[in-house]
Residue frames as a rotation matrix with the C-alpha (Angstrom) as fourth column:
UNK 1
0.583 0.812 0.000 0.00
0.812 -0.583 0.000 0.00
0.000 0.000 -1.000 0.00
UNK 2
-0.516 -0.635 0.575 1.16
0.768 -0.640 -0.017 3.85
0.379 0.433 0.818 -0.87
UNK 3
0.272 0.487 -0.830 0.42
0.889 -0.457 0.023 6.81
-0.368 -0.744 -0.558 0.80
UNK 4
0.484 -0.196 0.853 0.97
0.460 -0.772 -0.439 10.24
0.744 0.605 -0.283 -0.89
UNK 5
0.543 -0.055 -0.838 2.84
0.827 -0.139 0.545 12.19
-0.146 -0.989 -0.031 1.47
UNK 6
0.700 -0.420 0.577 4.64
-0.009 -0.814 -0.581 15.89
0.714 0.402 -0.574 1.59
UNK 7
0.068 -0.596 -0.800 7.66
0.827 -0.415 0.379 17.12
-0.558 -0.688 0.464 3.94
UNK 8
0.004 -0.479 0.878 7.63
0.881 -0.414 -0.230 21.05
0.474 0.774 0.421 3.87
UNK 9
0.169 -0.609 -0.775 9.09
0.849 -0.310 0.428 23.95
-0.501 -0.730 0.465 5.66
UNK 10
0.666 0.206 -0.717 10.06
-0.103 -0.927 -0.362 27.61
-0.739 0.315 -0.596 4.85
UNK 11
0.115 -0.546 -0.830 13.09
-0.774 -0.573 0.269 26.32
-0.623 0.612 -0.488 2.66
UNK 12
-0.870 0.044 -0.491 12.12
-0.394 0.536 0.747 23.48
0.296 0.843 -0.449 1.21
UNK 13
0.029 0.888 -0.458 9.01
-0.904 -0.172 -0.391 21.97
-0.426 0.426 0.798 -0.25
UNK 14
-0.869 -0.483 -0.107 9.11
-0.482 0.782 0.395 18.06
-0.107 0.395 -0.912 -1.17
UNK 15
0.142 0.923 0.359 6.23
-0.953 0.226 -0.203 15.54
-0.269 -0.313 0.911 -2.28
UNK 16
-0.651 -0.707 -0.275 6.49
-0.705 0.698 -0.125 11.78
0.280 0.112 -0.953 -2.70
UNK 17
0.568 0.789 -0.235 4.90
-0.522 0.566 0.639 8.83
0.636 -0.240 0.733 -1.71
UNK 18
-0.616 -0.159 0.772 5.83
-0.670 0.620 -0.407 6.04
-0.414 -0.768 -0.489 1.91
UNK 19
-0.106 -0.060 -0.993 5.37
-0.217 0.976 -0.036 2.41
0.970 0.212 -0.117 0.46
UNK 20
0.416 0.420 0.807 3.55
-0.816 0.564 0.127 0.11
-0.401 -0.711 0.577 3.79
UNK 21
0.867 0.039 -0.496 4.87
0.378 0.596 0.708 -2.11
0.323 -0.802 0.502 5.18
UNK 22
0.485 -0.793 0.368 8.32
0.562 -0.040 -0.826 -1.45
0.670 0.607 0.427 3.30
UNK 23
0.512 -0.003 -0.859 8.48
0.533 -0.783 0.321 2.24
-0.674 -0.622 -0.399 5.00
UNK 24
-0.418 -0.268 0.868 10.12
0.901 0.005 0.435 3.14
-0.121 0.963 0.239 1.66
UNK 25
0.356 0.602 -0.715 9.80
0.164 -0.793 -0.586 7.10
-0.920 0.092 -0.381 1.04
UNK 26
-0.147 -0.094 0.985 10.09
0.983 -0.127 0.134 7.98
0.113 0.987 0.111 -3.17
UNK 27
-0.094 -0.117 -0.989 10.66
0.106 -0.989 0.107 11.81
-0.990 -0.094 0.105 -3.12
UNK 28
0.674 0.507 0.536 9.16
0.597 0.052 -0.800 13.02
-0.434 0.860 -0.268 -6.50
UNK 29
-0.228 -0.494 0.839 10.85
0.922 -0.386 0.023 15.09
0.313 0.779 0.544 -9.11
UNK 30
-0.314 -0.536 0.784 11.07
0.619 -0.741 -0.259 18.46
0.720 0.404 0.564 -8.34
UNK 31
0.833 0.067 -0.549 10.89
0.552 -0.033 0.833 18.56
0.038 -0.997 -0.065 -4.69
UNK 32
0.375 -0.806 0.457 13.23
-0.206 -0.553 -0.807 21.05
0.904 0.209 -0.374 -3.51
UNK 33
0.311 -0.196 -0.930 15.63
0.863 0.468 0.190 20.66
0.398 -0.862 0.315 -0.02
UNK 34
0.935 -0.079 -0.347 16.79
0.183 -0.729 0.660 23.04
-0.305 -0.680 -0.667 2.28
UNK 35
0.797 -0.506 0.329 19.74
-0.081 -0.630 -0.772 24.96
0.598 0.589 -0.543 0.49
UNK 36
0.795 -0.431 0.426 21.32
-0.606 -0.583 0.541 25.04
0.015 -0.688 -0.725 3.93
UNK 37
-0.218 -0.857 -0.466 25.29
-0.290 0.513 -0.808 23.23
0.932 -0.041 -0.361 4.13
UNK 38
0.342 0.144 0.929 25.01
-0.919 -0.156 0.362 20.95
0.197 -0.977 0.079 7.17
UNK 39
-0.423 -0.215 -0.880 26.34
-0.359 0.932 -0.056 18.21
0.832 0.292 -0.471 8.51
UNK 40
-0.472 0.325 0.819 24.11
-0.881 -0.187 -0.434 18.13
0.012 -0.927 0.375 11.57
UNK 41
0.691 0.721 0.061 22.22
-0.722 0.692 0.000 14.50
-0.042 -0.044 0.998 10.30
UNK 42
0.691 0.232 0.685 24.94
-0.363 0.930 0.052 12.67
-0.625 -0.284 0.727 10.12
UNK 43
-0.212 -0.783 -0.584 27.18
-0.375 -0.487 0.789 11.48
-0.903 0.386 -0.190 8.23
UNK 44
-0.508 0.406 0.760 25.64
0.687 0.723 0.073 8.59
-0.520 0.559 -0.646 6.13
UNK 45
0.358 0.929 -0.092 23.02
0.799 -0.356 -0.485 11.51
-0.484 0.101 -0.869 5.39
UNK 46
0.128 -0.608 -0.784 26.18
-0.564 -0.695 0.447 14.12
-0.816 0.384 -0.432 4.34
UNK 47
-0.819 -0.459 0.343 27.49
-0.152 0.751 0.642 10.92
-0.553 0.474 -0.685 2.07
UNK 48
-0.135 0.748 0.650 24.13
0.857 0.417 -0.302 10.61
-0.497 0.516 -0.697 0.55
UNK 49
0.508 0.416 -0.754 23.56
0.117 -0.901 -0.418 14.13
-0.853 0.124 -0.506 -0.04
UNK 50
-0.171 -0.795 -0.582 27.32
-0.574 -0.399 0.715 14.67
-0.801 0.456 -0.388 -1.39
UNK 51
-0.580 0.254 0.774 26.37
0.451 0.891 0.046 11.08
-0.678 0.376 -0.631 -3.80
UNK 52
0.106 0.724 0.682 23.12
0.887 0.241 -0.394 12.68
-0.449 0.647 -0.616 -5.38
UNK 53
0.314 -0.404 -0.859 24.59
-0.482 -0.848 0.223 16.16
-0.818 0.344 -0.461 -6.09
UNK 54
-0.097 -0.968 -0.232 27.09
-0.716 -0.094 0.692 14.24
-0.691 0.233 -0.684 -7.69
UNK 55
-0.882 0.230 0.412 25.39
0.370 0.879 0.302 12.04
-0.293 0.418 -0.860 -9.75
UNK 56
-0.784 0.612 -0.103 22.73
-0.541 -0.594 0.595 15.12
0.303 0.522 0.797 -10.91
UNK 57
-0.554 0.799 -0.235 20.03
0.599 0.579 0.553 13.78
0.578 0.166 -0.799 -8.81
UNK 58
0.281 0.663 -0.695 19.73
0.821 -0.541 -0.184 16.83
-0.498 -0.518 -0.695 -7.30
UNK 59
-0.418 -0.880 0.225 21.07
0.909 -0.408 0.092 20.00
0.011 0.242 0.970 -8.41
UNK 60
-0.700 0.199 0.686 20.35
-0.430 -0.884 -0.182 23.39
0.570 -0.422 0.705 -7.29
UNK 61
-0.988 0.121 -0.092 18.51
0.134 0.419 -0.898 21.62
-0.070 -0.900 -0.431 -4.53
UNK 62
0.101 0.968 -0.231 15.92
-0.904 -0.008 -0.428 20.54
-0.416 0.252 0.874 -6.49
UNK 63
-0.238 -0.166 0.957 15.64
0.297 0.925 0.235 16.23
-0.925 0.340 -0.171 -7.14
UNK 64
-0.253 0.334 -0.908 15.59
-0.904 -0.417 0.098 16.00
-0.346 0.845 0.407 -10.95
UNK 65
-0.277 0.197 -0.941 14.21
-0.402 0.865 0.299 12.60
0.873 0.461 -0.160 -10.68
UNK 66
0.821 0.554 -0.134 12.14
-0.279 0.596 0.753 10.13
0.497 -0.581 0.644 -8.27
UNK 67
-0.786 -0.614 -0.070 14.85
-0.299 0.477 -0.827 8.96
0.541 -0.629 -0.558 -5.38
UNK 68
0.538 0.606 -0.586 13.74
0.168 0.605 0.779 5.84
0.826 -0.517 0.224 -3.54
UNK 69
-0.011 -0.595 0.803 14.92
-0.868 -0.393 -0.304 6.57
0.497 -0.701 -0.512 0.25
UNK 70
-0.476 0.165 -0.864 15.18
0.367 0.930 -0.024 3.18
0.800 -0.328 -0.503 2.50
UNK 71
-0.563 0.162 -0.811 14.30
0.823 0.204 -0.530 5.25
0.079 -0.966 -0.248 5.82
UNK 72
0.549 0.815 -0.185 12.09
0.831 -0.508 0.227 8.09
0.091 -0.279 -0.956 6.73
UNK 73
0.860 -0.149 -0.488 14.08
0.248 -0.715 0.654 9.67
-0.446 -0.683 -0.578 8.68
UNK 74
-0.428 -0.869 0.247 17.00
0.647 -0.104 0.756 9.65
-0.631 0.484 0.606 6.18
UNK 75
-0.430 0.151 0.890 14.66
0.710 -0.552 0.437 11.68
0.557 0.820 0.130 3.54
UNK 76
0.804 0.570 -0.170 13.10
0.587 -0.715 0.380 13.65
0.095 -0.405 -0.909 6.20
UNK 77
0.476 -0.807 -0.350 16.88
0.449 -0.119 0.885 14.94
-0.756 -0.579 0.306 7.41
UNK 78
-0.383 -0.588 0.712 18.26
0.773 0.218 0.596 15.14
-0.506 0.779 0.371 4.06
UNK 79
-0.163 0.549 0.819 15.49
0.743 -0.478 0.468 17.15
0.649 0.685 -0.330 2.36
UNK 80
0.897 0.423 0.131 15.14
0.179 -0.615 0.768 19.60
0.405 -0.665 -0.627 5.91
UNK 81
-0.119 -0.960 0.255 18.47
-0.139 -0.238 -0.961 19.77
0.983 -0.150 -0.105 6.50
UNK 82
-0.290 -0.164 0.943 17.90
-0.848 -0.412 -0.332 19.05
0.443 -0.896 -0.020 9.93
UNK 83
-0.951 -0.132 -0.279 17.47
-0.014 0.922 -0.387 16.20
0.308 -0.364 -0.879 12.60
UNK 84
-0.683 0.544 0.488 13.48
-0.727 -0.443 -0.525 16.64
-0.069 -0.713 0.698 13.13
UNK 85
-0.742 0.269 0.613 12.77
-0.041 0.896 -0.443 12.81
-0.669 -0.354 -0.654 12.27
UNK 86
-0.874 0.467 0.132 10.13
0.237 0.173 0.956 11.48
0.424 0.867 -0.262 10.23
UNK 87
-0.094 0.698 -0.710 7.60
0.645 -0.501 -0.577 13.52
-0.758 -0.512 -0.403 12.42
UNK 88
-0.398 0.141 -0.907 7.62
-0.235 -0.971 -0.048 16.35
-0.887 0.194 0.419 9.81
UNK 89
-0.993 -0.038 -0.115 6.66
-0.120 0.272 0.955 13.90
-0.005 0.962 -0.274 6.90
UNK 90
-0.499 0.866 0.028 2.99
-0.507 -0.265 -0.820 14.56
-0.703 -0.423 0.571 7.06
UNK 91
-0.528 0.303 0.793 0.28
0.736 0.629 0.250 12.21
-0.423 0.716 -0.556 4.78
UNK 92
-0.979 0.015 0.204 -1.14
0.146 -0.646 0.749 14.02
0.143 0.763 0.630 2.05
UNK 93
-0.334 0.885 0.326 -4.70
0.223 -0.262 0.939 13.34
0.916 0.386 -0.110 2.44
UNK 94
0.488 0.629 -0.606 -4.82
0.785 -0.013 0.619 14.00
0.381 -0.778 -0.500 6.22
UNK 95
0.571 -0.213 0.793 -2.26
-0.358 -0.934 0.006 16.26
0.739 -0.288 -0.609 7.05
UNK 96
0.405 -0.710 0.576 -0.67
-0.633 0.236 0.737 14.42
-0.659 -0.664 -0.354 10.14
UNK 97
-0.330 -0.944 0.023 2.75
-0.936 0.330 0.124 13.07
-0.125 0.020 -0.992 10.45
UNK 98
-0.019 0.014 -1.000 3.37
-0.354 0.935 0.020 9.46
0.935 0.355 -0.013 8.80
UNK 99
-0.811 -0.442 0.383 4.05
-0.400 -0.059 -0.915 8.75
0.427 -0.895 -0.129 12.59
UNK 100
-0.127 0.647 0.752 0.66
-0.761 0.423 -0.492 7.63
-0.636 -0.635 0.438 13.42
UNK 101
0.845 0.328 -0.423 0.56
-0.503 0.754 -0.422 5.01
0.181 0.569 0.802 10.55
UNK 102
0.171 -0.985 0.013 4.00
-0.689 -0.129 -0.714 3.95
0.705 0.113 -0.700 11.61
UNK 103
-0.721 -0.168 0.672 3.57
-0.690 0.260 -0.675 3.09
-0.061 -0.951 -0.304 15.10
UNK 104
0.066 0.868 0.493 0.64
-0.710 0.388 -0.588 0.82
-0.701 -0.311 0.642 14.11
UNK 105
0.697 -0.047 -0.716 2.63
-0.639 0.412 -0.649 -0.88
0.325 0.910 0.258 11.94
């Protein structure tokens, strides 16, 4: 099962879909990320970042193509520049965080 889902903030603006059971998030094409240089998530999450730059799957912090993430909290971090968990990934047709379909999973 698929869930539409968005993650967005004053500098970036992503939409995608969260694959059930899987937890699988697919960040759509032209989703943009937070501009901001950080290494505050991590490194794995710097190493991914530095990876799709390099490899023109982002550029000007904007995805020019579907990316399948494996973890929430790795596309929530990545695309927010920041460490606020897959709490901020919110479902499209309700508005709350993926978080309550999560935990009940």
């Amino acid at each position: 099962m698929k869930e539409r889902i968005y993650i967005k903030g004053k500098r970036f603006n992503a939409m995608g879909e969260i694959e059930l059971p899987s937890r699988k998030v697919t960040i759509f094409k032209d989703s943009m990320i937070n501009p901001l240089e950080t290494t505050i998530y991590g490194e794995k999450t710097t190493l991914l970042k530095a990876f799709l730059v390099r490899n023109g799957i982002i550029k000007d912090n904007v995805f020019t193509e579907d990316y399948t993430f494996d973890y929430p909290a790795t596309a929530s971090s990545l695309i927010s520049a920041s460490r606020q968990g897959y709490g901020i990934i919110k479902l499209f047709a309700t508005g709350k965080s993926i978080h309550s379909i999560l935990k009940d999973k």
